[in-house]
C-alpha positions as CSV (number, residue, x, y, z in Angstrom):
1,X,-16.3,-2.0,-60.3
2,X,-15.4,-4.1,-57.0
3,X,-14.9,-2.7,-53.9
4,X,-11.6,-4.1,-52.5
5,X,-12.1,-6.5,-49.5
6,X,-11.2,-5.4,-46.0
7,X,-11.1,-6.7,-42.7
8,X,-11.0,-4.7,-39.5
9,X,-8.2,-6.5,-36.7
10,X,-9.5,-6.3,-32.8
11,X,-7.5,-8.1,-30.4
12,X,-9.7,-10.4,-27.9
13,X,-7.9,-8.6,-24.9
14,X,-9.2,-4.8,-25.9
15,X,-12.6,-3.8,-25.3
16,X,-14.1,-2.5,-27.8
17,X,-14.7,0.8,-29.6
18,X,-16.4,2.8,-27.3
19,X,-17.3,6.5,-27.7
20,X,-16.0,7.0,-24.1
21,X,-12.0,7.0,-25.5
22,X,-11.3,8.0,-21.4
23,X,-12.9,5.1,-19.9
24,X,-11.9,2.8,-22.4
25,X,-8.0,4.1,-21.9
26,X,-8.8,3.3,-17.5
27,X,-10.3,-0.2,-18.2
28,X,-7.0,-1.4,-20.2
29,X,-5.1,0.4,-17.7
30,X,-6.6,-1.1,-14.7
31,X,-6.5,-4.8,-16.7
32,X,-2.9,-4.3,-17.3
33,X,-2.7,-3.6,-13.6
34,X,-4.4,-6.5,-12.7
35,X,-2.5,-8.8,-14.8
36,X,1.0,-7.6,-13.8
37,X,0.3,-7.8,-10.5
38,X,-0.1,-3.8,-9.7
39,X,-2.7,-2.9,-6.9
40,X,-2.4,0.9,-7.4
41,X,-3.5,2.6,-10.2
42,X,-3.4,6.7,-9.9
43,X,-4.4,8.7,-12.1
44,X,-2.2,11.7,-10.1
45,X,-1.3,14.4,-11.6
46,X,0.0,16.2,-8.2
47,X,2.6,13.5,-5.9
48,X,0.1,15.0,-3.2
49,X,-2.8,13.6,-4.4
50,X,-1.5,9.6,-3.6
51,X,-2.2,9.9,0.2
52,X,-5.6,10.5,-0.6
53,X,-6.1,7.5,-2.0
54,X,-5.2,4.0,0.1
55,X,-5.5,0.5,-0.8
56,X,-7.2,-1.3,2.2
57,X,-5.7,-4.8,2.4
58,X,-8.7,-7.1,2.3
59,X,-9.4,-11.0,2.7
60,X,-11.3,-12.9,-0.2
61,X,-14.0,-15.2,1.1
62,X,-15.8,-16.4,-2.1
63,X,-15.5,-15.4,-5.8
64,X,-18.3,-16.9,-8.4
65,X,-18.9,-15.7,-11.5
66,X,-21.9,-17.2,-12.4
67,X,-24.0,-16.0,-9.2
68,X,-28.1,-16.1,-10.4
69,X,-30.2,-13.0,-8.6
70,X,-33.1,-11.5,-9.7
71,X,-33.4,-9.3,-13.0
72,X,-34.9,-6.8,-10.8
73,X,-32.1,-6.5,-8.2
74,X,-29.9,-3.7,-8.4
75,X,-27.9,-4.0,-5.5
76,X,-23.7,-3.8,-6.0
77,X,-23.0,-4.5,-2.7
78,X,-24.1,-6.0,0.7
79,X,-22.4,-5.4,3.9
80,X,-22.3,-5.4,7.7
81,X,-19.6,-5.0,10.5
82,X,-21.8,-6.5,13.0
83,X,-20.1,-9.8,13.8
84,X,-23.7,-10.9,15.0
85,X,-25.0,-10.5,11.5
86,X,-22.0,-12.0,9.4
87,X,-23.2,-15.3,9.4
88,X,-26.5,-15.0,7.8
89,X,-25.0,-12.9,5.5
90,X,-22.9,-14.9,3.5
91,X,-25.6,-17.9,4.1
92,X,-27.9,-15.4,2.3
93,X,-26.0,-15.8,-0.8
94,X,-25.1,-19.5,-0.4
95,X,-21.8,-19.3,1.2
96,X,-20.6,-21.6,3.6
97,X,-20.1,-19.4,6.6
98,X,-17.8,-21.7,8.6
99,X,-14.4,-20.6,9.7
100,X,-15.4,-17.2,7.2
101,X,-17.6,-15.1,9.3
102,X,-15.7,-14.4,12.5
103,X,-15.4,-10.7,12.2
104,X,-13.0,-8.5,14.5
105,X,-13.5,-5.7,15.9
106,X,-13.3,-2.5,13.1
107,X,-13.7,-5.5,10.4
108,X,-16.2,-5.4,7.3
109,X,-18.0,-8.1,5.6
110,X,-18.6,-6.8,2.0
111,X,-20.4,-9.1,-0.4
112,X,-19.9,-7.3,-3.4
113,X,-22.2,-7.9,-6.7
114,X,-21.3,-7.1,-10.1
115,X,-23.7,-7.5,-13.1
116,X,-20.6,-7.4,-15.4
117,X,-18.8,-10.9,-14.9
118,X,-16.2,-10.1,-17.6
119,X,-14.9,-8.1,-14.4
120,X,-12.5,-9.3,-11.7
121,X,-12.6,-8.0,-8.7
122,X,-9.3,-6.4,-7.7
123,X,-8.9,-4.0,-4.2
124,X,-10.5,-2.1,-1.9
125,X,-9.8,1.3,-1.9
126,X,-10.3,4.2,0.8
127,X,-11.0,8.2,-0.2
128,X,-9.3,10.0,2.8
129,X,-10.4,13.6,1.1
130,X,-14.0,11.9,0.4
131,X,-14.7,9.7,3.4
132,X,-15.3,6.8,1.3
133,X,-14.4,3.5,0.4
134,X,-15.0,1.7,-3.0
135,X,-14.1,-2.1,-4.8
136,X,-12.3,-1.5,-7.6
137,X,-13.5,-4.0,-10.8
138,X,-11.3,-4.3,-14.0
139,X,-12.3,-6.3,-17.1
140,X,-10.6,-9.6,-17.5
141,X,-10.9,-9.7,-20.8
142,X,-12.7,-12.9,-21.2
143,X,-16.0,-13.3,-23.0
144,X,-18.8,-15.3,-21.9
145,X,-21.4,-17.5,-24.3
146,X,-23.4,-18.8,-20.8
147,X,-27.2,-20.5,-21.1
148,X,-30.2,-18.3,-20.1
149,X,-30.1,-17.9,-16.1
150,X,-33.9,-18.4,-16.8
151,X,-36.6,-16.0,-16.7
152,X,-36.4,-12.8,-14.4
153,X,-32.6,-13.7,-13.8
154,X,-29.6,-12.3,-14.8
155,X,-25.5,-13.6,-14.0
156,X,-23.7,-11.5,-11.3
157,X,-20.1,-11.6,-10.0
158,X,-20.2,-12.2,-6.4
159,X,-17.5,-11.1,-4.5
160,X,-17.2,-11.6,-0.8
161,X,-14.2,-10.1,1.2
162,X,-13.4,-9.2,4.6
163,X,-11.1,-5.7,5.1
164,X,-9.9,-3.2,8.2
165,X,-11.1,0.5,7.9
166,X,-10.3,3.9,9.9
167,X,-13.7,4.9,8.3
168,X,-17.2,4.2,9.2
169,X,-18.4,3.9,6.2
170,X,-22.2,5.2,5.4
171,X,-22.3,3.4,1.9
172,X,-20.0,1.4,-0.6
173,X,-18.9,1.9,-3.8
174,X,-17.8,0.0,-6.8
175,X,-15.5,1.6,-9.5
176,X,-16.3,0.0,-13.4
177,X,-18.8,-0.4,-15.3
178,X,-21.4,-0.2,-12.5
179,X,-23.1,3.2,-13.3
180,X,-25.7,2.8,-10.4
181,X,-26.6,0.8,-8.0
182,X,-27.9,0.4,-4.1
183,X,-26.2,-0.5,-0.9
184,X,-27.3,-2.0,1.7
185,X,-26.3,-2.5,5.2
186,X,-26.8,-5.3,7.2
């Protein structure tokens, strides 16, 4: 006897089956966020817990999705808020630095790096209970079909902004898909 044809339906704009049901339930959250336009996600369950988490408005500098590094690089983020050193940095990773790198006083230059492309960048965010301030990635949904990046390479989203903090920050995050990384200060 034949079996009766079927055919399993996923939408393009889902991820896909995960065994992490949780994370997979934040990602479409945080891509519905960032396609209506909403730059604060909670996941509260207390009113008081929404002061401890603040958007920090921020100033995008340079977004490329097709940034080569090495394979062997597994740094998510570069930054400095010496205005000295701003200049160099974003001439490190091939960014025009003119009329970009004047820092103020209190001001960070983040260059942010994200193996996952598929992810937009979408705020920065302070922990006033933690100390700690993170970039927060969401999946954009889009699929990529690129050429090799050639041998010991790999695609990374480069992100570069420029944002005010009450905090001197020790490290940065990223909130994703990014399960480790370094970062390093400038």
């Amino acid at each position: 006897m034949q079996q009766p044809f079927t055919h399993t339906l996923r939408m393009k704009y889902l991820p896909a089956p995960t065994a992490r049901p949780r994370r997979t339930l934040l990602l479409i959250l945080a891509s519905l966020a960032a396609t209506l336009g909403i730059f604060s996600l909670h996941a509260a369950t207390e009113p008081a817990q929404n002061d401890k988490l603040v958007v920090v408005p921020h100033k995008l500098i340079a977004d490329n999705g097709t940034y080569i590094r090495d394979s062997k690089d597994q740094r998510n983020n570069v930054w400095t808020d010496d205005p000295a050193k701003a200049r160099d940095l974003l001439q490190a990773f091939g960014i025009d630095p003119t009329g970009k790198a004047d820092l103020q006083q209190g001001e960070i230059l983040a260059v942010f790096l994200n193996d996952h492309i598929a992810e937009n960048f979408i705020q920065i965010v302070e922990n006033k209970m933690a100390g700690s301030l993170f970039a927060d990635y969401a999946d954009s949904g889009i699929r990529f079909k690129m050429q090799n990046p050639g041998e010991g390479k790999k695609y990374t989203r480069l992100t570069a902004v420029i944002f005010k903090t009450t905090l001197k920050p020790v490290t940065l995050g990223i909130r994703a898909m990014i399960m480790d990384g370094i970062s390093e200060k400038k």
